[in-house]
C-alpha beads as a LAMMPS data file, in Angstrom:
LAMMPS data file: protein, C-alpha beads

118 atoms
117 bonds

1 atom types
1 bond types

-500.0 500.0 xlo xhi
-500.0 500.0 ylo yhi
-500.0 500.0 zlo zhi

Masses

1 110.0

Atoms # bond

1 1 1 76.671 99.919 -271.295
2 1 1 78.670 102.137 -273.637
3 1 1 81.262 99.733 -275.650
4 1 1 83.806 100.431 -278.235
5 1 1 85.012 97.766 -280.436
6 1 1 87.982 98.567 -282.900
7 1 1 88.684 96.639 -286.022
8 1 1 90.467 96.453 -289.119
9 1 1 93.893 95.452 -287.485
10 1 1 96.158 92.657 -289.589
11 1 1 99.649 92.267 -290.923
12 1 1 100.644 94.528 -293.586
13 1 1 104.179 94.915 -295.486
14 1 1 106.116 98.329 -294.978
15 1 1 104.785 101.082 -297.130
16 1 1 100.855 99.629 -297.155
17 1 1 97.355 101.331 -296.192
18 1 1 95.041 100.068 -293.520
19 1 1 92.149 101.819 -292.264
20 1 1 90.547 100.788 -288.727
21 1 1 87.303 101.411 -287.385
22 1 1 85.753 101.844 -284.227
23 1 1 81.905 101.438 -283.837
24 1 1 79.962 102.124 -280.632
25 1 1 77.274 99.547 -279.767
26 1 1 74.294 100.132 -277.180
27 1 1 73.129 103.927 -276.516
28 1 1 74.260 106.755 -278.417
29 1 1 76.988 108.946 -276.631
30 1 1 77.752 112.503 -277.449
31 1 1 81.432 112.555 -277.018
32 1 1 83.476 115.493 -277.238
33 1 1 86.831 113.871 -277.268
34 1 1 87.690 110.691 -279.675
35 1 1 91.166 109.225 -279.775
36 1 1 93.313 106.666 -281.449
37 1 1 96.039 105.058 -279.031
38 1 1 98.957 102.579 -279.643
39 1 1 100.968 100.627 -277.284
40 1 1 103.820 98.622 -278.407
41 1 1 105.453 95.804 -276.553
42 1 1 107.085 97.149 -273.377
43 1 1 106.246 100.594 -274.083
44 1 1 103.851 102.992 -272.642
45 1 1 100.171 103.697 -274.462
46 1 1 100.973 106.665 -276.187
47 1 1 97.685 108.793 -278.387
48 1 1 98.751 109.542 -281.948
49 1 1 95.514 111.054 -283.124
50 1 1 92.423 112.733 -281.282
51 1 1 89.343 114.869 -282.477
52 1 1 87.962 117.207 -280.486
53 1 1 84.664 119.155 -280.743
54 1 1 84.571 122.547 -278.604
55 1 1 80.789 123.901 -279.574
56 1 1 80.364 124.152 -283.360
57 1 1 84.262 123.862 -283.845
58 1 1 85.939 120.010 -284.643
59 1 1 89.678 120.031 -284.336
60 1 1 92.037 117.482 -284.967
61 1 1 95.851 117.297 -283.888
62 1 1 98.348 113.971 -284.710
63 1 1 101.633 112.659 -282.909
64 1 1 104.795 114.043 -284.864
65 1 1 105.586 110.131 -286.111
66 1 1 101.579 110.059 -287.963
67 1 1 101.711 113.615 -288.686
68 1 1 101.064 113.397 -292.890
69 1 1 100.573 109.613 -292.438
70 1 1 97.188 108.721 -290.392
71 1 1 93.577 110.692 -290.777
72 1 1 91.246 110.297 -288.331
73 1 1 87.891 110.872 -288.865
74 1 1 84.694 110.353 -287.021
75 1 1 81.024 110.041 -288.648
76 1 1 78.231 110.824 -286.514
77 1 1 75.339 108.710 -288.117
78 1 1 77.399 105.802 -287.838
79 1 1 78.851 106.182 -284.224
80 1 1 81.827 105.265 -286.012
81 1 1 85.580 106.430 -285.520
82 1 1 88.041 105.822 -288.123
83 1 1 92.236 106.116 -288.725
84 1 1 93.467 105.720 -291.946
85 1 1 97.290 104.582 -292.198
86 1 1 99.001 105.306 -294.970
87 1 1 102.718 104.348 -295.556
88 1 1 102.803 101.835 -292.332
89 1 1 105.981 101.204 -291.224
90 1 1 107.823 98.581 -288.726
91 1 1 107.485 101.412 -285.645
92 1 1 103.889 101.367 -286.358
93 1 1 103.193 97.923 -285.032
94 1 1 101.333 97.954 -281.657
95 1 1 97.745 97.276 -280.377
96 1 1 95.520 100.296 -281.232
97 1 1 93.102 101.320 -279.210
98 1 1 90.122 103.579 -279.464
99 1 1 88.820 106.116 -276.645
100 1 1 86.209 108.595 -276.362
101 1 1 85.258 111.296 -273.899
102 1 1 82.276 113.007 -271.957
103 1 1 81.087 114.222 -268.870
104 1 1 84.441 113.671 -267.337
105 1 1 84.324 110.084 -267.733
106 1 1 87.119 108.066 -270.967
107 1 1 86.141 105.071 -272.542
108 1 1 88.244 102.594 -274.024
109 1 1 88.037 99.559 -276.787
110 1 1 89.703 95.679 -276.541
111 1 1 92.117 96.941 -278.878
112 1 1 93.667 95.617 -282.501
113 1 1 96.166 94.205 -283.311
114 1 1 98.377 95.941 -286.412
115 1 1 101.910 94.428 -287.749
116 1 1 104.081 96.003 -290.341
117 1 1 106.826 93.730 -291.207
118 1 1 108.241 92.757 -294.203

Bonds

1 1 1 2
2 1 2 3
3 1 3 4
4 1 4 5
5 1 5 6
6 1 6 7
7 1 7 8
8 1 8 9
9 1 9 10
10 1 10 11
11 1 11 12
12 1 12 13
13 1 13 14
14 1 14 15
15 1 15 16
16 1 16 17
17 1 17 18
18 1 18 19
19 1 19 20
20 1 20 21
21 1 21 22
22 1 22 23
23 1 23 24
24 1 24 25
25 1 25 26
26 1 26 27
27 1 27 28
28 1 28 29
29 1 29 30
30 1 30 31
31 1 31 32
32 1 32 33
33 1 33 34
34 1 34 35
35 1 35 36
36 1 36 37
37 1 37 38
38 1 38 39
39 1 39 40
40 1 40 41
41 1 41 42
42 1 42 43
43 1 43 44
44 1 44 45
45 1 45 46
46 1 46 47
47 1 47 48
48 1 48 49
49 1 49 50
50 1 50 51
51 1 51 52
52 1 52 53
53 1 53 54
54 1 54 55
55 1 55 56
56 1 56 57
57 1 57 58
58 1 58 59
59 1 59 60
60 1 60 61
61 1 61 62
62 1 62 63
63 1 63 64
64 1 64 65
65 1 65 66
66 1 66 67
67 1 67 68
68 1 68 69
69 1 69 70
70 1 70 71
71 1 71 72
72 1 72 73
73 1 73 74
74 1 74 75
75 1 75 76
76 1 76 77
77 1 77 78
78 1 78 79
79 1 79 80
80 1 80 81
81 1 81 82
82 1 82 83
83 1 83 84
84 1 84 85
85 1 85 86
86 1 86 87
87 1 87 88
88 1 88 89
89 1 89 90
90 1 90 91
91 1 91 92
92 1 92 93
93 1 93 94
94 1 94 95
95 1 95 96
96 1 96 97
97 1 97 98
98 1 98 99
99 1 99 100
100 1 100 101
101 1 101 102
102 1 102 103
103 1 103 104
104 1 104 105
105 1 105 106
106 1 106 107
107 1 107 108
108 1 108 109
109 1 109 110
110 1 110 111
111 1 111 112
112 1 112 113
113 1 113 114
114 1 114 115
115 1 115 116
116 1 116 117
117 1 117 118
């Protein structure tokens, strides 16, 4: 029932902005865990950005190769999960994923596609 569709994805030059969303459709979740994932062609999924929520506390931690780069954020209202790339470069290309956790159980999205490529 729970579904998470990403979006946003494209073909941008070196150097550009994109910004991808997640939105969760069907009945509200109250994750404590929400994650942006990459995989690149013949390369392992790897998690470059994750919020976390531990009672009233929200953390957020990066992969070293975002770090300064990508922002995740997550608003509530919406159900929505968001990472904001700036200065994309060619190592950034890879499907993206979206994931969220709770009650032991991860989630996962279709996936978009992002290109940087001059």
């Amino acid at each position: 029932q729970i579904q998470l569709v990403e979006s946003g994805g494209g073909l941008v030059r070196p150097g550009d902005s994109l910004t991808l969303s997640c939105v969760f459709s069907g009945h509200a979740v109250n994750f404590t865990t929400m994650r942006w994932a990459r995989q690149a062609p013949g390369k392992e999924r790897e998690v470059v950005a994750a919020v976390v929520d531990r009672g009233t506390r929200r953390g957020k931690g990066y992969k070293n190769a975002v770090e300064g780069r990508f922002t995740i954020s997550r608003d509530d209202a919406k159900n929505t999960l968001y990472l904001e790339m700036n200065n994309l470069k060619p190592e950034d290309t890879a499907v993206y994923y979206c994931s969220a956790s709770a009650d032991g159980s991860e989630y996962w999205g279709q996936g978009t596609q992002v290109t940087v490529s001059s």
